[in-house]
C-alpha positions in Angstrom: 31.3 204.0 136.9 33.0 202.1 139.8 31.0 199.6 140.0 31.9 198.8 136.3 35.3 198.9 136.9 35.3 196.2 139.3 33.5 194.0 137.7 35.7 194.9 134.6 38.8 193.9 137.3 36.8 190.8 138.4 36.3 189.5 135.4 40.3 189.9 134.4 40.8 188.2 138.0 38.8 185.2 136.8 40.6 184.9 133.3 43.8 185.1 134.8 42.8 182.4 137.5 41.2 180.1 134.5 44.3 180.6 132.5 46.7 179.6 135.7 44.1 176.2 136.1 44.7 175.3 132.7 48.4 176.1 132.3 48.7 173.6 136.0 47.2 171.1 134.3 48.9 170.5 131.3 52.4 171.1 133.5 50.9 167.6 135.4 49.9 166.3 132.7 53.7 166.5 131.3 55.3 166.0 134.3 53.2 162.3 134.6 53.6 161.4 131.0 57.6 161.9 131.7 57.4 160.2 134.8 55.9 157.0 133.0 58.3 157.4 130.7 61.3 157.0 133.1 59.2 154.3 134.8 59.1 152.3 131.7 62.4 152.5 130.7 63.9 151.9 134.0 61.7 148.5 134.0 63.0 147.7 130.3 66.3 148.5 131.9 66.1 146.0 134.4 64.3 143.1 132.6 66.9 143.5 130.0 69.7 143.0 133.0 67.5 140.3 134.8 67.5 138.4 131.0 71.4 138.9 130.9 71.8 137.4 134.4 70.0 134.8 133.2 71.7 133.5 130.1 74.7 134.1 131.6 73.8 131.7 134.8 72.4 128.9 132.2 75.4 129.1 130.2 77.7 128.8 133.0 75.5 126.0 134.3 76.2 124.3 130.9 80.4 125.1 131.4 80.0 123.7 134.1 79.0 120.4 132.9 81.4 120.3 130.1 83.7 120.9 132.4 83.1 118.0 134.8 83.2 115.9 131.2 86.2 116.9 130.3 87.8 116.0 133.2 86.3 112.9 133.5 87.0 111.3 130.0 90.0 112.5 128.7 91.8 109.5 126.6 95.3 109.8 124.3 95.5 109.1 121.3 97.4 106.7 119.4 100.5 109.1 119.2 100.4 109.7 122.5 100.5 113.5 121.7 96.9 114.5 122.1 94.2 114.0 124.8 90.7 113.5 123.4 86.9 114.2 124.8 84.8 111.9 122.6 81.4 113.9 123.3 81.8 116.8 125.3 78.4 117.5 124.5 75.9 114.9 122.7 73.1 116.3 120.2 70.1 116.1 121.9 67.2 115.6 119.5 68.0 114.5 115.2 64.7 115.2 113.6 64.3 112.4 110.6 64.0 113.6 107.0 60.5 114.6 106.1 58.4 111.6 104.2 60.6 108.8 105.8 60.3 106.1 108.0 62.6 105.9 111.6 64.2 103.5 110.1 65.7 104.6 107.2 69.9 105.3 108.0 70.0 109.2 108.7 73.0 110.9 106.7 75.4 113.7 109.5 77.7 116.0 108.0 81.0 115.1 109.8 83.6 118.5 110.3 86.4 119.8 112.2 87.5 123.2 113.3 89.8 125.2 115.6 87.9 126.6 119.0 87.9 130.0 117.3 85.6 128.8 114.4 82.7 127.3 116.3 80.7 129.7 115.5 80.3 129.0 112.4 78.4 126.3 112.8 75.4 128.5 113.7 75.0 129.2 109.4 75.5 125.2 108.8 73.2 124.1 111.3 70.7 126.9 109.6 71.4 124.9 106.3 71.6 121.0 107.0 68.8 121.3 109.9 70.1 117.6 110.9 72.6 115.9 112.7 76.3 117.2 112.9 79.0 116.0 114.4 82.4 118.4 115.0 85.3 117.6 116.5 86.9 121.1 117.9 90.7 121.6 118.5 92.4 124.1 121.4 95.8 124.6 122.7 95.9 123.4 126.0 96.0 127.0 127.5 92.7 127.8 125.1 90.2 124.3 126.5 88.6 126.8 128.7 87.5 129.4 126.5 86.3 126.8 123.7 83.8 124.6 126.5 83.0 128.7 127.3 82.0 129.0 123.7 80.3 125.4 123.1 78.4 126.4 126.4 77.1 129.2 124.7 76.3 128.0 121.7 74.1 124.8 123.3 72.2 127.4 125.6 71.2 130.1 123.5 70.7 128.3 119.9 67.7 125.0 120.1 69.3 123.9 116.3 72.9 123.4 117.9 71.6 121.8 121.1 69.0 119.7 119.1 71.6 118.8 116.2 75.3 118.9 116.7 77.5 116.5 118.8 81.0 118.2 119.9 83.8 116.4 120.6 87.1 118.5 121.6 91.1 117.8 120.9 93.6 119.5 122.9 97.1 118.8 123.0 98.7 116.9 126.2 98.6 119.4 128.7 101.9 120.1 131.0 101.8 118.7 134.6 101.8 122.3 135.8 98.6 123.6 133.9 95.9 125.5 136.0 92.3 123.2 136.6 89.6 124.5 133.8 87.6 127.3 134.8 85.4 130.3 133.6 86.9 132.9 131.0 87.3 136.4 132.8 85.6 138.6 132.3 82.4 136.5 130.5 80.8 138.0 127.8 78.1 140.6 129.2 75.5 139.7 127.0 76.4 136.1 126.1 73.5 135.3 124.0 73.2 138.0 121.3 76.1 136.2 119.6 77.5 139.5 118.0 80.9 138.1 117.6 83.3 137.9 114.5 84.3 134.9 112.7 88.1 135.9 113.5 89.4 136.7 109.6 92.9 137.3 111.1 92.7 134.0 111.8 92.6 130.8 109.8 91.2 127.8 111.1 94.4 125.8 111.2 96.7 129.0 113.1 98.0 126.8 115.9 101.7 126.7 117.4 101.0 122.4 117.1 100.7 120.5 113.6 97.0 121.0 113.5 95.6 117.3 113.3 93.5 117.6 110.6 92.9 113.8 110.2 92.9 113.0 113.9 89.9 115.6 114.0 88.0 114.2 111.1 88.2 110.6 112.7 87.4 111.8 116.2 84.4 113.4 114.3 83.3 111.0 112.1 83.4 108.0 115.3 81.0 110.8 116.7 78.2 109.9 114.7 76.1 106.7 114.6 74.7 107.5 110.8 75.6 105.2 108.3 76.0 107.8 105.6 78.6 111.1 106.0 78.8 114.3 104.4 82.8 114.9 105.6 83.0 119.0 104.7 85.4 122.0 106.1 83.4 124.1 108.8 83.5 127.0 106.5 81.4 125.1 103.8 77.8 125.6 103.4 75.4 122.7 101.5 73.0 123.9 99.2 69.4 124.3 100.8 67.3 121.0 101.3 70.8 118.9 100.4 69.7 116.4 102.9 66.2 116.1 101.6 67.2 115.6 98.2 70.0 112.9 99.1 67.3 111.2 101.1 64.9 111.5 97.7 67.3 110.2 95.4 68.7 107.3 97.5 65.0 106.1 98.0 64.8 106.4 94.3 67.1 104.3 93.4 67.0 101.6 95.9 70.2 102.1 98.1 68.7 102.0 101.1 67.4 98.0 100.4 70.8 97.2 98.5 73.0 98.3 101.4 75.6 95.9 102.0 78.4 95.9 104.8 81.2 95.4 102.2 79.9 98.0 99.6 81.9 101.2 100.0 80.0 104.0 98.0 80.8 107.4 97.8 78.6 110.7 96.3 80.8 113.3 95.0 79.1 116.5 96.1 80.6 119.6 93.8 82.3 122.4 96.0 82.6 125.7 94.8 84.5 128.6 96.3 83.2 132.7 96.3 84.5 135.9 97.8 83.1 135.8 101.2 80.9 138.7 100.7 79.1 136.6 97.7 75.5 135.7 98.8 75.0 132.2 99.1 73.4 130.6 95.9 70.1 129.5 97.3 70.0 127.1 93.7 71.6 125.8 91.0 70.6 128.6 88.1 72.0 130.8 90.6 75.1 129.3 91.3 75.6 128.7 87.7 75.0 132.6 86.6 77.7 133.1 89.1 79.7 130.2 87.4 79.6 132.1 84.4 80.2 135.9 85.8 
């Protein structure tokens, strides 16, 4: 009878011991999977900052070079009133229109804006896909923080750096103004471009006369193409607009007939929506909303 008690107890002994084995091993098993875990995050944690670092040193490698141009080419104006940059920052690649030769005359969209606008150049350039050329306008006290945000723009978007040619207009600047040099703090995450298109403020709020017409001409001597589309910054062509100029020019001949002396203009239609309207992406669109 004693004998089959202990074996009884044994057995019970070897249960519990099995039970405690298995019990351990999912415990390590846990404790490794969260340990991974941790791991892994920590890692996306720290690729994520290593990535910021490094947008933030290329676009301050980029300030820096607007900076130095800046500085080096300022000229007046006529009036003697403002000090212009010609190109603070040149496009640097203008892919041709689809189907034509290099030599056919390219068409740019020529525009203006104040230097808390740019921006919005990251929906045209989305839209025209070819050259622009945009003449930006800062108070003397605000130059910094625009060649911050043009650096930006050039070093995290390939369409802007490809396509658009900036030029910049500031007013005269008083003898006693600081030298140009980094906004403080810079943006901690400069290229996920999370930032509003200021509503509060319209593109012409300046303490100066903005110079609309000085930035149009500063803008339009910015580009070498023979053919301009001159528009606001806040006005988006229709899709494929430069394709379809380029087809109906070649249609009818204008790029044979070109004379120096001819001065031919192309109305293009502008219409105006509540700035939560979706874009038309054609015309029976645009029309149903003509009619709405």
């Amino acid at each position: 009878m004693q004998q089959i008690l202990w074996g009884k107890l044994v057995l019970v002994l070897v249960a519990i011991v099995a039970v405690l084995q298995v019990v351990h091993l999912v415990l390590l098993s846990r404790l490794e999977a969260r340990h991974h875990m941790h791991h892994h995050i920590h890692r996306t944690a720290a690729n994520q900052g290593d990535s910021s670092d490094s947008q933030i040193t290329e676009v301050d490698a980029v300030f820096g070079t607007l900076v130095r141009t800046v500085e080096q080419g300022r000229v007046l104006d006529s009036s003697g009133e403002f000090q212009i940059v010609p190109s603070i920052a040149a496009a640097t690649k203008q892919p041709h229109p689809r189907g034509l030769i290099a030599s056919t005359p390219d068409i740019s969209i020529v525009t203006q804006c104040s230097f808390n606008h740019v921006y919005r150049l990251i929906a045209l350039t989305q839209r025209w896909q070819g050259p622009i050329s945009v003449a930006v306008f800062a108070e003397d006290h605000q130059v910094s923080e625009a060649l911050w945000k043009v650096a930006e723009l050039r070093a995290c978007l390939p369409g802007i750096r490809h396509n658009v040619t900036f030029a910049l207009v500031s007013p005269l600047p008083a003898k006693s103004s600081p030298p140009l040099s980094m906004p403080s703090p810079p943006p901690p995450h400069p290229c996920s471009l999370k930032h509003d298109l200021d509503t509060t403020t319209t593109n012409y709020a300046t303490t100066h006369n903005y110079p609309v017409n000085l930035l149009r001409n500063v803008a339009r001597r910015g580009t070498a193409s023979e053919f301009v589309l001159v528009v606001d910054i806040d006005m988006l062509p229709n899709e494929n607009l430069r394709q379809d100029f380029f087809a109906f020019a070649s249609q009818r001949g204008l790029f044979r007939k070109r004379e120096h002396d001819e001065k031919n203009v192309f109305v293009v239609p502008a219409f105006e929506a509540k700035e939560e309207t979706p874009v038309p992406r054609h015309k029976a669109e645009l029309l149903k909303l003509v009619d709405s």
